[in-house]
DRENFI-55401 format. One record per atom (N, C-alpha, C): x, y, z. Coordinates in steps of 0.001 Angstrom, whole numbers, plus 500000, padded with zeros to 6 digits. Last residue first. Layout:
XYZ...
END
This chain:
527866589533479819529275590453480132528398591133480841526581587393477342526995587077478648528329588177479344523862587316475153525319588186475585525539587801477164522275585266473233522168585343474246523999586319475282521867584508470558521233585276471073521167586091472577524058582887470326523828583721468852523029584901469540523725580692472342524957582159472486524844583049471094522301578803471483522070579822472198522348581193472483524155577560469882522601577877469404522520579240470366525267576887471898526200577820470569524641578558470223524295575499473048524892576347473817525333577411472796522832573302471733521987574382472382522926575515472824525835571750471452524689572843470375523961573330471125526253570988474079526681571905473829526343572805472184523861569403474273524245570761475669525348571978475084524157567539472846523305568282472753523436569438473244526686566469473675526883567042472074525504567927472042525985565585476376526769566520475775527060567393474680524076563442475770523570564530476480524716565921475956525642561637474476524844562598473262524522563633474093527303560949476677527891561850475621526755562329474790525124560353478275525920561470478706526719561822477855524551558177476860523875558974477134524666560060477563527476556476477316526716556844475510525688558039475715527585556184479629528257556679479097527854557317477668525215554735480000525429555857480597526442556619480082526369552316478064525056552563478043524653554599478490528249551447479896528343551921478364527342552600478106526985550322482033527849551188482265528664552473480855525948548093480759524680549048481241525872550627481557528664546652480190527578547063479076526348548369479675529463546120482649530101547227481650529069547555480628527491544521483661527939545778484587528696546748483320527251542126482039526353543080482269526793544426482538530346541678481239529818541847480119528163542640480621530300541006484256530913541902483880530558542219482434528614538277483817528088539652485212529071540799484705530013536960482385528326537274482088528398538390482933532467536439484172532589537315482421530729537632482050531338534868486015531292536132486204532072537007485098530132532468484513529175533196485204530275534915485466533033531718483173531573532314481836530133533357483350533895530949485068534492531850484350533427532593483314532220528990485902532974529951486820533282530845486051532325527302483789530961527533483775531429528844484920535038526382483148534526526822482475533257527815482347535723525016485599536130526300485201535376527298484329533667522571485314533844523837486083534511525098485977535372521809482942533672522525482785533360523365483774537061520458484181537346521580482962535753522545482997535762519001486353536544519818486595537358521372485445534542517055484425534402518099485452534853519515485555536629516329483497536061517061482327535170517858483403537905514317485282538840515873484569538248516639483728535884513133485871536517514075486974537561514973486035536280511074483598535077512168483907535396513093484598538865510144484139538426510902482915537156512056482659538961509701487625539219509577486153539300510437485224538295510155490277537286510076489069537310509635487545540303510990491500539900509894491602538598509526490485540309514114490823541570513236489625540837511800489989538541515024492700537996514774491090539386514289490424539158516104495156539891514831494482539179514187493579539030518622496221538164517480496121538468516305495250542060519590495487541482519454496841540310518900496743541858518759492334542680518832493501541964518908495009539254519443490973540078518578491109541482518091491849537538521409492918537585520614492138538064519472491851540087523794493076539597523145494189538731521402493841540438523921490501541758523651491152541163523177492586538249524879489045538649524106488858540010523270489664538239527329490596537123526370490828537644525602489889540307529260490455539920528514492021539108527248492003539756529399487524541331528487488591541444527929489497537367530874488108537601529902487226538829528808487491538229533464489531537636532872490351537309531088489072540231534245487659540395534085489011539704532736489780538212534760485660539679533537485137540065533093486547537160536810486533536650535674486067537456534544486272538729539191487744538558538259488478537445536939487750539743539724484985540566538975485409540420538241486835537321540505483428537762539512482977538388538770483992535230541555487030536186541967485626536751540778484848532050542712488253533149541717488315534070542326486931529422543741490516529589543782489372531329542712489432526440543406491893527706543279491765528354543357490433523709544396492366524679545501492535525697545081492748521823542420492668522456542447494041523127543934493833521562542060489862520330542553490462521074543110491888523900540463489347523723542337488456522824543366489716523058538368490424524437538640491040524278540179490763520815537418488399521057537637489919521692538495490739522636538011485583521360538306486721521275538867487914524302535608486570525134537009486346523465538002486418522419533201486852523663533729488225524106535277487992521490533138484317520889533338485593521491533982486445523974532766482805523105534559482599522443534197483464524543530584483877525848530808484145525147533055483662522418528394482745522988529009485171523701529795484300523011528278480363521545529093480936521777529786482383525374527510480265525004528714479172524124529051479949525781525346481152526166525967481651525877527716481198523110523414480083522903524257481292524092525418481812524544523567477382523560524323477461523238524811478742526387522069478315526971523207477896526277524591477692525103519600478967525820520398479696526295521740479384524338518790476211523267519396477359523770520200478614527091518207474848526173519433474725525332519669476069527927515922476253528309517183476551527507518450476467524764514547477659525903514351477449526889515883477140522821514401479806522680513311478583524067513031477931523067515222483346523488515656481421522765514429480943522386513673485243522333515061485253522091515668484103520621511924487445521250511702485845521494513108485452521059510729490322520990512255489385521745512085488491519581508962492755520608508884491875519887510178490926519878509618496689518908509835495571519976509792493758521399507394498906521582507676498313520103508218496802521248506555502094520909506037501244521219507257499955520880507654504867521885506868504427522088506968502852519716510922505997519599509878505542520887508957505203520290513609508416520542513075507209520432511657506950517991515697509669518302514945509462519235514252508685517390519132510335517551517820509448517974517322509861516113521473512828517433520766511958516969519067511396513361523478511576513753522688512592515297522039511975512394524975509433512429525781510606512375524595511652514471525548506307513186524321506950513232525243508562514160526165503246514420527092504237513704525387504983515711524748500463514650524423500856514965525216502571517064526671497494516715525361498778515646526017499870518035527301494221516920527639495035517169526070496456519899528519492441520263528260494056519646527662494651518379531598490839519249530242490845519495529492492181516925534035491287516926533177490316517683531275489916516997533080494325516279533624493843516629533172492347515411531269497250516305531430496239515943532738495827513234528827499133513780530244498848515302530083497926510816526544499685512097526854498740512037528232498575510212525066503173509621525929501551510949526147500784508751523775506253509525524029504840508903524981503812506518523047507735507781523294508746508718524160507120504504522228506136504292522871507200505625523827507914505218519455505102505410521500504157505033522296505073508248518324506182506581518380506814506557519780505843510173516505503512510570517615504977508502517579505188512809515626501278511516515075502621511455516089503690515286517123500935514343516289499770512658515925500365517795518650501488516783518983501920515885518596500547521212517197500016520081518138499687518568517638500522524777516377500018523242516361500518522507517905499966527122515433498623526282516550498102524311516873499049528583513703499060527273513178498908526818514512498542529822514219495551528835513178496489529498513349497916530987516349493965529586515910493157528779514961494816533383517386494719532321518073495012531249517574495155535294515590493523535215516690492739534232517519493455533643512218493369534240513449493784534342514132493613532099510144492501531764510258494225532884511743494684529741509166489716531169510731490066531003510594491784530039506608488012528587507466489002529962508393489468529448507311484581530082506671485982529481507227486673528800508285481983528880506829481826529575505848483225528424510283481992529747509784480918529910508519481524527593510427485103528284511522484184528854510607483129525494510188488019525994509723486750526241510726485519525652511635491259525116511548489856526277510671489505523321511256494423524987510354493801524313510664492018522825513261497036523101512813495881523610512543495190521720511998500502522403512264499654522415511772498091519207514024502339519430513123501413521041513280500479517730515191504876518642515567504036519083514585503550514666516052505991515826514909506137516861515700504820512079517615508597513084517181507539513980516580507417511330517421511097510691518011510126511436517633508573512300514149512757512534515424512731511737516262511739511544511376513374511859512230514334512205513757514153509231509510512362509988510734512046510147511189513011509228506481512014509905506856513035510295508511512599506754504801512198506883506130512750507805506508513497506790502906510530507584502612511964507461503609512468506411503835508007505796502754508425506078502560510245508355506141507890506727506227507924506022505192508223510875505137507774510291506190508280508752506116508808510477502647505731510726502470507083510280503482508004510775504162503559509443503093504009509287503072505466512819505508503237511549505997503568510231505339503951514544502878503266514604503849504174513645504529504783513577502346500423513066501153501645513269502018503357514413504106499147512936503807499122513008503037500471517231504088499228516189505384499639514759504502500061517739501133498224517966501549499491517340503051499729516710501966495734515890501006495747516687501246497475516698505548494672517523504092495035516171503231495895514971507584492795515047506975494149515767505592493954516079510065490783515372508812490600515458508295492317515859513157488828516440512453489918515285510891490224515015514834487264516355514048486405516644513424487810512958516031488118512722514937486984514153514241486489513922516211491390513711516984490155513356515863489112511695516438494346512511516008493324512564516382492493509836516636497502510698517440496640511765516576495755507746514945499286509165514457498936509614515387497387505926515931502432506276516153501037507941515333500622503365515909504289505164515684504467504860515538502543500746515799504270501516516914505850502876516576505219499193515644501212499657515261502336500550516263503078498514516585498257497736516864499531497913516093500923499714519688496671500172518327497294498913518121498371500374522145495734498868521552495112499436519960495921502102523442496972500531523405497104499984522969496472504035522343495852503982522101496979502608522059497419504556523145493139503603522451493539503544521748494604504421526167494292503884525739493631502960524571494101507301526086495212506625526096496370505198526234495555508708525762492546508447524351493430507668524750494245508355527874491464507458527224490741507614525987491980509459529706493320508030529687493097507588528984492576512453528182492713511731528201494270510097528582493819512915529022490105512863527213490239511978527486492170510733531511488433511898531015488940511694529382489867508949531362486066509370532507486563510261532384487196506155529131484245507886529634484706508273530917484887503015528985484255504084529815483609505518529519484497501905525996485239502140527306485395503235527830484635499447523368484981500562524019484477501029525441485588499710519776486763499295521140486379500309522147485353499086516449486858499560517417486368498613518588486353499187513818488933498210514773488859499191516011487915500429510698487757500460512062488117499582513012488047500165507694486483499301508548487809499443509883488139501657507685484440501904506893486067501493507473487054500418508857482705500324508065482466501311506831483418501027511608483019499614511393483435499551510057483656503792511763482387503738511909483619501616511350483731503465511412479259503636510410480189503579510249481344501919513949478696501254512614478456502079511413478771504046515357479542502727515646480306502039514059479943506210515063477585506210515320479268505409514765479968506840514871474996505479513797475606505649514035477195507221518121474230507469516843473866506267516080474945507281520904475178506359520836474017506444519133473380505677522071478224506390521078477433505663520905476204504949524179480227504703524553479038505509523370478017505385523906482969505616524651482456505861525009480717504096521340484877505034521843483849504646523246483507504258519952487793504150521227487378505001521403485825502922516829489577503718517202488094503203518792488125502513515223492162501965516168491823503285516613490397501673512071493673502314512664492688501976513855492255500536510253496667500150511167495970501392511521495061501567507802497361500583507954496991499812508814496087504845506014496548503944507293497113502649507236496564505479503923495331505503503563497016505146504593497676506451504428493221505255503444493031504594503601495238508870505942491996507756506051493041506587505696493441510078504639490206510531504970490933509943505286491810508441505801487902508753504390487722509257504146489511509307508671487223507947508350488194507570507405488491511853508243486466511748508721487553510094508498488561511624507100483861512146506662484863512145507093486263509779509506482735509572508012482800510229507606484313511247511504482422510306511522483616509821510150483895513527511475480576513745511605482210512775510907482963513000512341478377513892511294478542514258510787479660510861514252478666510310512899478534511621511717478076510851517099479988511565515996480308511124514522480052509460519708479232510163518678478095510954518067479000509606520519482282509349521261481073510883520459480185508490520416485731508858519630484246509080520773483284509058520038489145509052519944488114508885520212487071507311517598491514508375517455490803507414518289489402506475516103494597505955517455494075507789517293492806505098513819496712505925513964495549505352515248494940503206512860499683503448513675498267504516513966497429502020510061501921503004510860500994502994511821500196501263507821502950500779509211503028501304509893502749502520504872500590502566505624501988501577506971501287500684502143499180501350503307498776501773504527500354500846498800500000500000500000500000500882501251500000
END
């Protein structure tokens, strides 16, 4: 029998994903799907393992999850993304929770193990990587702002054993795309705050993050994947704050450009002016 549960996850065009993932939760009762406008078989497969689907416009990842938080109709919620799947040890964990009553706290913290190129990555940063997944919606919610988004909880977590698995990429491209999309979110964000940055603290802060990465998180144990990591990290470091400085200078151009036509105007009116106007 399915637990008192809710699942809140989500979507837009994940039908290489969602399958497997809602395959995976046979052992919740309730499923709640939020897309946001998919133009592939999203929706007509998520319906098609029971999911209650809704839509809403997209605006940012915390409003759209505290979303479909509300449309959930159990006291405890299990927050996931469509590229995340439950270990057959998660599941039995959470079984246990709830069957044995044993929640002892408002929330749990879960760890996440991805697959990259074909390995599961345990370094470089990537595991356990815990993340606030199960919590009472009562006690929780997702704050952020354009990027980042977690889960505020108003008691301390827990952390679980067991492992949530995160297919992350498909492969390079898709990666390159998310680093393209986080990387004008973050500079955004970061613009909105009133920061601004320069080429050379890009590259800066790009060195740090690939050098911490693979060195001090020991993404070399990783192999081959761990070194593309670790390149990409740089990569995506360096592109977020070259985005935030390509903002800050550009709007900064911008003022500049105005204040020179302001000028060229100020000073024809001035000539203009002085035809008529004696100053002694």
């Amino acid at each position: 029998m399915p637990l008192p549960l809710s699942c809140a996850i989500i979507t837009l065009n994940e039908e290489d994903n969602i399958s497997r993932t809602l395959a995976a939760l046979s052992f919740i009762e309730d499923i709640v799907v939020i897309d946001s406008g998919s133009t592939d078989k999203t929706v007509e497969l998520a319906k098609s393992h029971g999911a209650r689907v809704f839509y809403r416009k997209f605006d940012n990842y915390a409003d759209q999850k505290n979303f479909a938080i509300e449309k959930t109709k159990f006291d405890w919620v299990f927050a996931i993304d469509a590229d995340e799947v439950v270990s057959d040890g998660l599941k039995s964990e959470i079984i246990e929770l709830f069957k044995e009553n044993k929640l002892e706290s408002v929330g749990y913290l879960i760890p996440r193990l991805t697959y990259y190129l074909g390995k599961w990555i345990r370094f470089g940063g990537y595991y356990p990587n815990y993340q606030i997944r199960l919590f009472k919606k009562t006690a929780g919610e997702f704050s952020g702002g354009l990027v980042h988004e977690r889960v505020k909880l108003s008691g301390k977590p827990i952390k679980l054993k067991n492992p949530l698995y995160h297919y992350s990429y498909k492969n390079i491209s898709d990666h390159l795309q998310f680093i393209d999309r986080y990387s004008s979110l973050f500079a955004e964000e970061e613009f909105r705050k009133g920061k601004t940055s320069s080429i050379f603290w890009a590259f800066l802060k790009a060195c740090f993050k690939g050098f911490y990465m693979y060195w001090i998180r020991l993404g070399i144990l990783d192999g081959k994947q761990g070194f593309v990591l670790a390149l990409l990290g740089f990569y995506y470091n360096f592109l977020k704050y070259l985005k935030l400085y390509e903002k800050s200078n550009s709007i900064s151009s911008f003022f500049v450009m105005v204040d020179s036509v302001h000028d060229v105007k100020s000073s024809k009116s001035t000539k203009k002016d002085g035809n008529q106007i004696h100053v002694g």
